[in-house]
VEXDREN-2710 file (C-alpha; in Angstrom, 1 decimal):
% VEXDREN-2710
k/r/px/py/pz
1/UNK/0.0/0.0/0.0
2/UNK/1.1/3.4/-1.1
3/UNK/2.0/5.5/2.1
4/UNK/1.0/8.9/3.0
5/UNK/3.8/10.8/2.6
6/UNK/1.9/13.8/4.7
7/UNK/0.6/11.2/7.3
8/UNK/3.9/11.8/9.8
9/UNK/3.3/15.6/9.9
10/UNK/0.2/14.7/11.7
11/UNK/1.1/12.3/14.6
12/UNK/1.5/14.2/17.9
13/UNK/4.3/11.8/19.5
14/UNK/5.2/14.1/22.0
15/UNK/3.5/17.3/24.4
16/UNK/5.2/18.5/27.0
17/UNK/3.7/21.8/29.4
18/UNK/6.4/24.0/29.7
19/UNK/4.5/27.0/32.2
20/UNK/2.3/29.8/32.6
21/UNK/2.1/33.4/31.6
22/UNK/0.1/35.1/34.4
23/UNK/0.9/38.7/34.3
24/UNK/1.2/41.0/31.1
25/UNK/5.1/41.5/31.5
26/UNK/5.6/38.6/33.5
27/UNK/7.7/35.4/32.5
28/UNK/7.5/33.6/29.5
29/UNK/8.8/30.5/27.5
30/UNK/12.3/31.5/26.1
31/UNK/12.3/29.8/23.3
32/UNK/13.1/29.5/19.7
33/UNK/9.9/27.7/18.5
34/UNK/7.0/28.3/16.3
35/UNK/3.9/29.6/18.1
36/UNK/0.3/29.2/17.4
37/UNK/-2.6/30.6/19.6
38/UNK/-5.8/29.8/20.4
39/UNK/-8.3/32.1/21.5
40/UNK/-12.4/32.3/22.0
41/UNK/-15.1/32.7/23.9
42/UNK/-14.8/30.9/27.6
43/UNK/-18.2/28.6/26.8
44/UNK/-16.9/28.1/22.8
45/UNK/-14.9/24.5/23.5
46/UNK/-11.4/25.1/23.5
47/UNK/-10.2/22.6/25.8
48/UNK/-11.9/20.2/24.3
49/UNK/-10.9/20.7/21.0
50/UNK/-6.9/21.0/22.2
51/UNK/-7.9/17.8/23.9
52/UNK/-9.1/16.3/20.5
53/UNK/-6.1/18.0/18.5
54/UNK/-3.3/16.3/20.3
55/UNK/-5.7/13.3/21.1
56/UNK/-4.7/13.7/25.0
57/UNK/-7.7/13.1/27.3
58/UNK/-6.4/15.9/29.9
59/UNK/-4.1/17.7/27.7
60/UNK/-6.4/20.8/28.4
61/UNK/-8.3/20.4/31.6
62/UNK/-12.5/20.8/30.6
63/UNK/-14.3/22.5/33.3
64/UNK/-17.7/23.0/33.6
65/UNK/-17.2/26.7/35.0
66/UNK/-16.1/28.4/31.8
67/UNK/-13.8/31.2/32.3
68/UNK/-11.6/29.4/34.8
69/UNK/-8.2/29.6/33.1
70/UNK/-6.5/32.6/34.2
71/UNK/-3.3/32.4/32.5
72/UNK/-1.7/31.6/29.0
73/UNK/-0.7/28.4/28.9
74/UNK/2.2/27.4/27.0
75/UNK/2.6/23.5/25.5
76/UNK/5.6/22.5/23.7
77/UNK/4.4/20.0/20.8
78/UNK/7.1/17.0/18.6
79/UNK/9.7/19.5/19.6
80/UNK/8.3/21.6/16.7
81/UNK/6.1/23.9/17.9
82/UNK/4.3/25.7/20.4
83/UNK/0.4/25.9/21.1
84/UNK/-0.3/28.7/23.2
85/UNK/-3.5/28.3/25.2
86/UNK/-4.9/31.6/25.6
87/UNK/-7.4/32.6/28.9
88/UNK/-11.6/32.7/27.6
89/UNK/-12.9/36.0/27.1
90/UNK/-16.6/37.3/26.8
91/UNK/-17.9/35.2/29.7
92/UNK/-21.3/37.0/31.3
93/UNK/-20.2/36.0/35.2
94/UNK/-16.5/37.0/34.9
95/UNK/-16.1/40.3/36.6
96/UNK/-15.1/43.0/35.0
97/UNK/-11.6/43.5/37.3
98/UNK/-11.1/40.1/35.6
99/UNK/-12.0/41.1/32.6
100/UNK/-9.5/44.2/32.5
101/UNK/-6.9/41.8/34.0
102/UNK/-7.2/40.1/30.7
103/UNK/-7.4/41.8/28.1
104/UNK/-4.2/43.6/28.5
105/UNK/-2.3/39.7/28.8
106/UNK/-3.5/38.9/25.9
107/UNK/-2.7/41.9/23.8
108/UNK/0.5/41.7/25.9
109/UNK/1.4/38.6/24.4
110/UNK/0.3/38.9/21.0
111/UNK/2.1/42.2/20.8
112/UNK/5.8/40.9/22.7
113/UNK/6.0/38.0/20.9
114/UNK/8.5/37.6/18.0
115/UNK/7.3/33.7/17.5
116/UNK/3.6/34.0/17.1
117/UNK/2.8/32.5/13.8
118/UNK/-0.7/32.2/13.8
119/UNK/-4.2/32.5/15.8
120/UNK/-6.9/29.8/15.7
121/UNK/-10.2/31.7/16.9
122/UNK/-12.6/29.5/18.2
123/UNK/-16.3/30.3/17.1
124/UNK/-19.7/28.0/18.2
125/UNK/-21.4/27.4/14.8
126/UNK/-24.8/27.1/16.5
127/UNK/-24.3/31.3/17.9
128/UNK/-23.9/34.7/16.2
129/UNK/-20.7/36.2/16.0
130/UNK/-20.2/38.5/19.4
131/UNK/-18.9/41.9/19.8
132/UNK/-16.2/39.6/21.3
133/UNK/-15.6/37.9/18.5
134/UNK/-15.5/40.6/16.5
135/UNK/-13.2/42.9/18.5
136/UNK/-10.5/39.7/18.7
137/UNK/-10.8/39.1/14.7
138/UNK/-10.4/43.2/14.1
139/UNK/-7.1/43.2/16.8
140/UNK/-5.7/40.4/14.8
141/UNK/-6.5/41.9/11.3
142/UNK/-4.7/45.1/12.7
143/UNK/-1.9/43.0/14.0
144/UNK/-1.9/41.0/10.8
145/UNK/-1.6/38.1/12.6
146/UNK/-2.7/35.4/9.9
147/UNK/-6.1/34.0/11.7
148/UNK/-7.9/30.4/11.3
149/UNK/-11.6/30.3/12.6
150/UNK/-12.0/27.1/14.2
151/UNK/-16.5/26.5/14.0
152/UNK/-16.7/23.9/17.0
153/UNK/-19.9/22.1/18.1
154/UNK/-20.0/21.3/14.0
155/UNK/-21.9/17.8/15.2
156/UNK/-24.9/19.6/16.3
157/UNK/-25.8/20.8/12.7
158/UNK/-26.5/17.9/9.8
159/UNK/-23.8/18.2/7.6
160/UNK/-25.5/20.5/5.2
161/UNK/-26.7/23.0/7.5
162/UNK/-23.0/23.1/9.1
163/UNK/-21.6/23.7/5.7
164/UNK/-24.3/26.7/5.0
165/UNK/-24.1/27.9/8.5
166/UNK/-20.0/27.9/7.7
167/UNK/-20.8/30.3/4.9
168/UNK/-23.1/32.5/6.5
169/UNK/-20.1/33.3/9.5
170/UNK/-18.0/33.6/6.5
171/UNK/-19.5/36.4/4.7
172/UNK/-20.6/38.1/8.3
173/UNK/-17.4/38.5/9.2
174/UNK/-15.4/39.0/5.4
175/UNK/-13.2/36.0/5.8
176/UNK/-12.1/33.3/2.9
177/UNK/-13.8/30.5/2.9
178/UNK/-10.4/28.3/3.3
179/UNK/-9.8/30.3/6.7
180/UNK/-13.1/28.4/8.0
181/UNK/-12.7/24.8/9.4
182/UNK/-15.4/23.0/10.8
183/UNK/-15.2/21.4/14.0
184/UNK/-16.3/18.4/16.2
185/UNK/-14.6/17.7/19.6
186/UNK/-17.8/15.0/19.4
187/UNK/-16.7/13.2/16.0
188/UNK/-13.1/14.2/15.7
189/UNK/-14.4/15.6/12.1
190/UNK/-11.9/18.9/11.5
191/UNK/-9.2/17.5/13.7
192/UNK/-6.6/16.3/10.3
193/UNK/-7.9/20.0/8.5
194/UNK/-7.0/22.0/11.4
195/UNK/-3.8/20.3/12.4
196/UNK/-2.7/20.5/8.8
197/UNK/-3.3/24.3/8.8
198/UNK/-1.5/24.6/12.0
199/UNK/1.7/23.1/10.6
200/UNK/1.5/24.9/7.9
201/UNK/1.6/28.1/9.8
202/UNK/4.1/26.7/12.1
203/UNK/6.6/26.3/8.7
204/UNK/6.1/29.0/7.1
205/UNK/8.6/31.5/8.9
206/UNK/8.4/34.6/10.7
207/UNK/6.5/37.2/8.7
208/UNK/3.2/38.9/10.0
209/UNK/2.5/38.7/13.6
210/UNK/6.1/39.8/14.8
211/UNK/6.6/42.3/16.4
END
């Protein structure tokens, strides 16, 4: 039998934690590496989906109290890359001292950071966009951090409303269709397109997003 010759890229053999970024100036991985972030809503399904990325049952801890994580979490991944696990944002029962707490980590980071090759914003297909949402995707467009929008809970739409529902969020918010992957944490559907855009973004070289 033929063999893939694309097939190794996508085997996660090895993900090590390497620490926390809890304060806008505070410590950070040193380190050579590729970076790629993810970022959404508290409630959208992030851990689950890093969970179902690197196919590690408690690679990203899934609470039932969004809004939980408080710091960015760095995870080193095959010795190749980074994934950068950024704190929820837009959640109703966070107050706002946390919320201002935040916002300026996360612009922190995606502003210090010579390594940042990408973002993968996290979206729920089944909601609307949120001012949220929107703010991120306008940050990282003025950043010109190349973006990936990430529609999780995919499974809960039959395949052709997920694909029409993908197309609406599309248009709403003026991105190509290619930067839109569906997503199921449920099915696993997504996990081979998304990884495959993430190492592509991990190889391509510093360019936008460095500051």
């Amino acid at each position: 039998m033929a063999r893939d010759p694309g097939a190794d890229r996508l085997v996660i053999r090895n993900v090590e934690f390497i620490g926390g970024m809890a304060e806008k100036e505070g410590w950070r991985p040193d380190s050579s590496l590729p970076e790629i972030a993810f970022a959404g809503r508290s409630n959208v399904g992030k851990s689950s989906l890093l969970n179902t990325l690197v196919r590690r049952k408690s690679f990203a801890r899934v609470s039932r109290t969004p809004g939980r994580t408080r710091e960015i979490n760095f995870f080193r991944v095959n010795n190749a890359f980074v994934l950068v696990d950024l704190p929820g944002y837009g959640y109703a029962r966070i107050s706002k001292g946390q919320k201002a707490e935040w916002r300026p980590l996360i612009e922190s980071y995606l502003r210090r950071t010579s390594q940042l090759r990408g973002i993968v914003l996290l979206l729920d297909i089944r909601r609307e966009p949120s001012d949220d949402d929107r703010a991120m995707l306008d940050f990282l467009a003025e950043m010109e951090v190349p973006t990936i929008v990430a529609l999780t809970k995919s499974d809960k739409l039959s395949k052709k409303a997920a694909s029409e529902r993908a197309a609406e969020i599309a248009r709403a918010l003026s991105l190509d269709s290619e930067q839109v992957i569906l997503f199921s944490s449920h099915s696993g559907d997504g996990r081979a397109e998304l990884l495959e855009a993430i190492i592509d973004l991990a190889e391509a070289g510093p360019g936008a997003g460095s500051s």
